[in-house]
VODREN-997802 format. One line per field, with one value per residue (C-alpha): x, y, z; residue in one letter. Coordinates in Angstrom, 3 decimals. Example, Ala and Ser with C-alpha at 12.3 -4.5 7.8 and 13.67 -1.06 7.14 Angstrom:
BEGIN
c1 (12.300/13.670);
c2 (-4.500/-1.060);
c3 (7.800/7.140);
dose (A/S);
//
This chain:
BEGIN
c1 (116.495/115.421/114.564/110.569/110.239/112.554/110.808/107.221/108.231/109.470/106.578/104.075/105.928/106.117/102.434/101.405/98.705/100.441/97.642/98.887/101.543/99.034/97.018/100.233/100.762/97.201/97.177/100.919/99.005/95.696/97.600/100.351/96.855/95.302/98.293/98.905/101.393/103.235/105.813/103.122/102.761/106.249/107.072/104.093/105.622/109.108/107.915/105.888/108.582/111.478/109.219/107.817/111.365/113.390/110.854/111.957/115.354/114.994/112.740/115.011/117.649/115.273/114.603/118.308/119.096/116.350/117.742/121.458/119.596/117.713/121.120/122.788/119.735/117.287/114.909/112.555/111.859/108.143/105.832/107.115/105.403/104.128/102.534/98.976/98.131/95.848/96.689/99.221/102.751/102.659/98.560/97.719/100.981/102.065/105.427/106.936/105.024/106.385/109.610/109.743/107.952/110.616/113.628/112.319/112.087/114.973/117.930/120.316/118.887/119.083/121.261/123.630/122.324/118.735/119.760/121.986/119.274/116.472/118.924/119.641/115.961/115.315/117.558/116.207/112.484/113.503/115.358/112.518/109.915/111.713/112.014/108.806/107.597/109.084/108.209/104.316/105.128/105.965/103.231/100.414/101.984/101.420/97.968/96.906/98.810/96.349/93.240/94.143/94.421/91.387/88.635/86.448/88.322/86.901/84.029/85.325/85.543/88.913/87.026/86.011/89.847/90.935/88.274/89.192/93.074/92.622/90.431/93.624/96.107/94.482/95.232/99.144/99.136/98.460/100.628/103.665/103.092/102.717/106.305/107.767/106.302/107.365/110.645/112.038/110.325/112.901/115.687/115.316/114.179/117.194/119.776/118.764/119.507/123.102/124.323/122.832/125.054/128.156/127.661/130.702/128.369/126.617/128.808/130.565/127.711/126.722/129.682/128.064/124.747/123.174/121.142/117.444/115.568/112.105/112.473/109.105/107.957/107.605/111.633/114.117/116.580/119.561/118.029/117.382/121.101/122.369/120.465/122.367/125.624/127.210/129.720/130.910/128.603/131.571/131.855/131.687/129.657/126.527/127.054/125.612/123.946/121.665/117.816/116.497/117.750/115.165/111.582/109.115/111.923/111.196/114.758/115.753/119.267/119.051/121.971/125.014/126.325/130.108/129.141/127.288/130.389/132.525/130.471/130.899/134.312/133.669/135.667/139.136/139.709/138.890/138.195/134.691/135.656/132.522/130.378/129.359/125.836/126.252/125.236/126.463/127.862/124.365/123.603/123.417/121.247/118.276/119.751/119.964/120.518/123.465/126.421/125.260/124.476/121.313/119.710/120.699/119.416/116.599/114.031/111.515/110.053);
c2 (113.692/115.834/119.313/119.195/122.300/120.337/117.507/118.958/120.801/117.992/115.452/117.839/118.510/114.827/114.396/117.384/116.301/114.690/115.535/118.120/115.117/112.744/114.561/115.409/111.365/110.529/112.664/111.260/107.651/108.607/109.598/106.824/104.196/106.296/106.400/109.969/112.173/112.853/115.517/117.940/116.125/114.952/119.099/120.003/116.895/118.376/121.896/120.666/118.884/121.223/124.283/121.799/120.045/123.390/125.282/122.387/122.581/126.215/125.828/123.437/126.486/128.814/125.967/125.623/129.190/129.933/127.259/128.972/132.009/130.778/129.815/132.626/135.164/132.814/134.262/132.135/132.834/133.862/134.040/130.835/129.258/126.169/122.950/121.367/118.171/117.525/120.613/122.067/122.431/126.289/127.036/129.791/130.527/129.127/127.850/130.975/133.479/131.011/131.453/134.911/135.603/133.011/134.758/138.432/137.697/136.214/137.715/135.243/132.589/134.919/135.728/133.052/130.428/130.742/130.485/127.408/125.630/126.692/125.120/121.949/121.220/122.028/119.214/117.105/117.619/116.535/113.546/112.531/113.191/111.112/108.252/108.415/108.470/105.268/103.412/104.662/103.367/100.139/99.419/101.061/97.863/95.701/96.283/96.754/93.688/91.553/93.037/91.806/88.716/88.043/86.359/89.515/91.598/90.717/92.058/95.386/98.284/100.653/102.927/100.395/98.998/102.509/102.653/99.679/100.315/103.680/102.214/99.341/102.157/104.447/102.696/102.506/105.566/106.967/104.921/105.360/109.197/109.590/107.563/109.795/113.296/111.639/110.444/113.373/115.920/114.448/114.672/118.479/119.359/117.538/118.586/122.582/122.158/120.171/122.844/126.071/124.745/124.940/128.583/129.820/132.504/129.290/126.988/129.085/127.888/124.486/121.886/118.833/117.035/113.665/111.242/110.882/107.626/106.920/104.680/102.679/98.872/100.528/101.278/99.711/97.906/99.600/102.836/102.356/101.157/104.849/106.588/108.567/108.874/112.504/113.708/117.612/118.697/118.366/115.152/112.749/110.227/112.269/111.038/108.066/108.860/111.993/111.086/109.562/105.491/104.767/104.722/106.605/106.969/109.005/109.886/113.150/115.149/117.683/119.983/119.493/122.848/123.468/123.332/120.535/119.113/120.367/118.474/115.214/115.466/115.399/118.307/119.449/122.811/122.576/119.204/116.872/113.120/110.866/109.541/106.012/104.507/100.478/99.023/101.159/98.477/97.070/100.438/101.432/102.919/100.860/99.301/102.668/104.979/106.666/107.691/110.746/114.308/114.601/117.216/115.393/112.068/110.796/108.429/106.353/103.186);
c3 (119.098/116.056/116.666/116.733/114.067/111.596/112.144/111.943/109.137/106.774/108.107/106.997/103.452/103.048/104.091/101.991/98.861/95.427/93.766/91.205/90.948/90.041/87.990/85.722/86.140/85.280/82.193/80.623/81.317/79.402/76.370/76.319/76.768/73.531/71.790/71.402/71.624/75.232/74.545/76.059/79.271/79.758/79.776/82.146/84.360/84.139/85.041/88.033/89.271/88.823/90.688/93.553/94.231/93.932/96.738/99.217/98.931/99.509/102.621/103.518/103.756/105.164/107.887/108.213/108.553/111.149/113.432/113.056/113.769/117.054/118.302/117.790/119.134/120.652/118.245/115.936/112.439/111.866/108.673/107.498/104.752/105.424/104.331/105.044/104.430/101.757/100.766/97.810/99.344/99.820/99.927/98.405/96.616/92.838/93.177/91.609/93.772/97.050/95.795/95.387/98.929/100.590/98.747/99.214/103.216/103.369/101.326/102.358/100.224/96.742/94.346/92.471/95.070/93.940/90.322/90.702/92.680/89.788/87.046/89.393/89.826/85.745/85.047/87.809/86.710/83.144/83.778/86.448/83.733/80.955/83.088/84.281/81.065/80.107/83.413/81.808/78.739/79.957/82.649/79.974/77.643/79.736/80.931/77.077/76.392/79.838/78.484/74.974/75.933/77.659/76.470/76.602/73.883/70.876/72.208/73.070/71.240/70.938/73.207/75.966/76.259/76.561/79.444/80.961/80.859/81.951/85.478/85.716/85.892/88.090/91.492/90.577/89.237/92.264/94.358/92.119/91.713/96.366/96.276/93.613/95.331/98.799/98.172/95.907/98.525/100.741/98.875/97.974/101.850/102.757/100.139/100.769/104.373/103.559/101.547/103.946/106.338/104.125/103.509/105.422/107.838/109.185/109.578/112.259/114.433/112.884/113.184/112.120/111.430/112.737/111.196/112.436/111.482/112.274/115.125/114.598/113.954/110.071/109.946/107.579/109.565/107.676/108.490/111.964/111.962/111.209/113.770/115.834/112.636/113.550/111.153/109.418/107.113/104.415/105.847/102.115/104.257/103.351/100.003/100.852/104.202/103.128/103.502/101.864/101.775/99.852/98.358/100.739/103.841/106.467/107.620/108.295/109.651/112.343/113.137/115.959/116.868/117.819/121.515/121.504/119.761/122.361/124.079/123.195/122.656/119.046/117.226/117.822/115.903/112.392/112.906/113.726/114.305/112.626/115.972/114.968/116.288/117.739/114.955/112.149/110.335/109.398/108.020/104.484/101.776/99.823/96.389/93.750/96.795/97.675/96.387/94.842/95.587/97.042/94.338/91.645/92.510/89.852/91.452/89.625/91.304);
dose (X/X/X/X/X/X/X/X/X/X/X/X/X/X/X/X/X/X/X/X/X/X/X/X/X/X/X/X/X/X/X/X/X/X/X/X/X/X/X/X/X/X/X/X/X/X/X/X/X/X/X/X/X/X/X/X/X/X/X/X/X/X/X/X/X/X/X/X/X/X/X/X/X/X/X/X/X/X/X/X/X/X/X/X/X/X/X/X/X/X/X/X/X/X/X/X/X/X/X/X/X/X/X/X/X/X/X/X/X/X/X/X/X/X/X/X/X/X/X/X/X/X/X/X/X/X/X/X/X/X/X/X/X/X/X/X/X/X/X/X/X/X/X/X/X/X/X/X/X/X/X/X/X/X/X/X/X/X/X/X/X/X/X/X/X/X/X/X/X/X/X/X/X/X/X/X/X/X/X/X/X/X/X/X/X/X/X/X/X/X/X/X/X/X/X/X/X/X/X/X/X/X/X/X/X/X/X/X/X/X/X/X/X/X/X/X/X/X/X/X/X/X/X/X/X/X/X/X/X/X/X/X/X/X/X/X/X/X/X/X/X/X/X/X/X/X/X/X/X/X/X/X/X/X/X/X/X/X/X/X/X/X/X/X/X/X/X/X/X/X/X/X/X/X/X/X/X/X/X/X/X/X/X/X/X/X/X/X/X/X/X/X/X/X/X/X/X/X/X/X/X);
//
């Protein structure tokens, strides 16, 4: 069973408001349907996404390293920063500002880490802005392209197909911009807590991690199949088994500690031996997924 802060914690980041998201989305749409120039949105895009996606991964460390901690003292971290639905991800805070409070707090997380997760989530944000931008360019073709050819357009005005394009994008906007936020908020809450556990201090008390699907009539089959997957956290079957599978999945990982190991007969020394669920075999990430380290992974639907 997933530990209920971990859980809580990334449910309420994945439930957590878009809407800077889509408003960034909304205004790269509006130009592409006048025709204009995008450079200018495609950057704010970038920027938004490389700040939001890099504070995740970092909570996920924060997360990571306060369960470590609990074990070793039986002590909770406190003054975390947390999300609100409908709200922004850290209220209150920029992304910068969240950064630096998380980071000042907790020195652990600073330092070259901090500025190789900054430059990850640049590169991340850029490549997830240019493709979104030509997914836009595509769909805005399209519904220009349906209006044209309806009997009603020689009738319109420039101005009034611009209108009406603009209301025909709105509602996929919106949908395409909540599976963006949602499934790349996963990936970065996911990927920081992956590599905390690698730092050498924590993994003397975290042996291994388990995959937690969302055991509901809404689960993927081939995630419900890998439910219960324990392996090392330098185990390469995270390549392909880090949350998320897919578009919008709600998987998550929660952490096995050497006893618990011990445990289950699990680890022998140095060594964790891979706990397969009964149906493993049927398990495996959506088509694109996989097979790639979580904070690099580029996601447009």
């Amino acid at each position: 069973m997933a530990q209920p802060a971990t859980q809580k914690e990334l449910n309420t980041m994945l439930d957590s408001s878009a809407a800077e998201f889509q408003v960034a989305l909304l205004d790269l749409v509006r130009l592409r349907i006048q025709g204009k120039d995008t450079r200018q949105a495609v950057d704010k895009l970038a920027k938004l996404s490389a700040d939001t996606f890099a504070l995740a991964d970092m909570m996920g460390r924060a997360r990571m390293l306060a369960e470590a901690d609990r074990l070793r003292s039986r002590n909770t971290l406190t003054n975390r920063l947390l999300t609100a639905a409908g709200a922004p991800l850290v209220p209150g805070f920029t992304h910068e500002e969240a950064l630096e409070n998380l980071i000042t707090r907790e020195e652990r997380l600073a330092g070259a880490t901090m500025e190789e997760v900054a430059e990850a989530y640049t590169r991340h944000g850029f490549g997830l802005a240019r493709a979104t931008d030509t997914v836009v360019t595509e769909k805005v073709q399209t519904i220009l392209a349906n209006i044209m050819d309806g009997d009603q357009s020689r009738q319109l005005g420039k101005s009034a197909i611009e209108r009406l394009a603009f209301e025909e994008a709105q509602d996929w906007t919106s949908a395409y911009a909540e599976t963006v936020y949602r499934t790349n908020m996963n990936s970065a809450y996911t990927a920081g807590r992956i590599q905390q556990t690698r730092d050498e201090d924590v993994a003397k008390v975290i042996g291994g991690l388990e995959f937690v699907a969302v055991m509901d009539r809404d689960a993927r089959e081939n995630h419900r199949a890998a439910d219960g997957l324990i392996a090392s956290q330098f185990d390469p079957i995270w390549n392909d088994f880090a949350p998320p599978l897919g578009y919008n999945c709600r998987c998550s990982i929660r952490m096995v500690d050497r006893r618990e190991l011990e445990q289950k007969g699990l680890v022998e020394g140095s060594t964790v031996t891979r706990l397969y669920p009964p149906n493993f075999s049927q398990a495996h990430p959506d088509e694109g997924f996989g097979g790639r380290t979580p904070a690099n992974m580029i996601y447009v639907g």
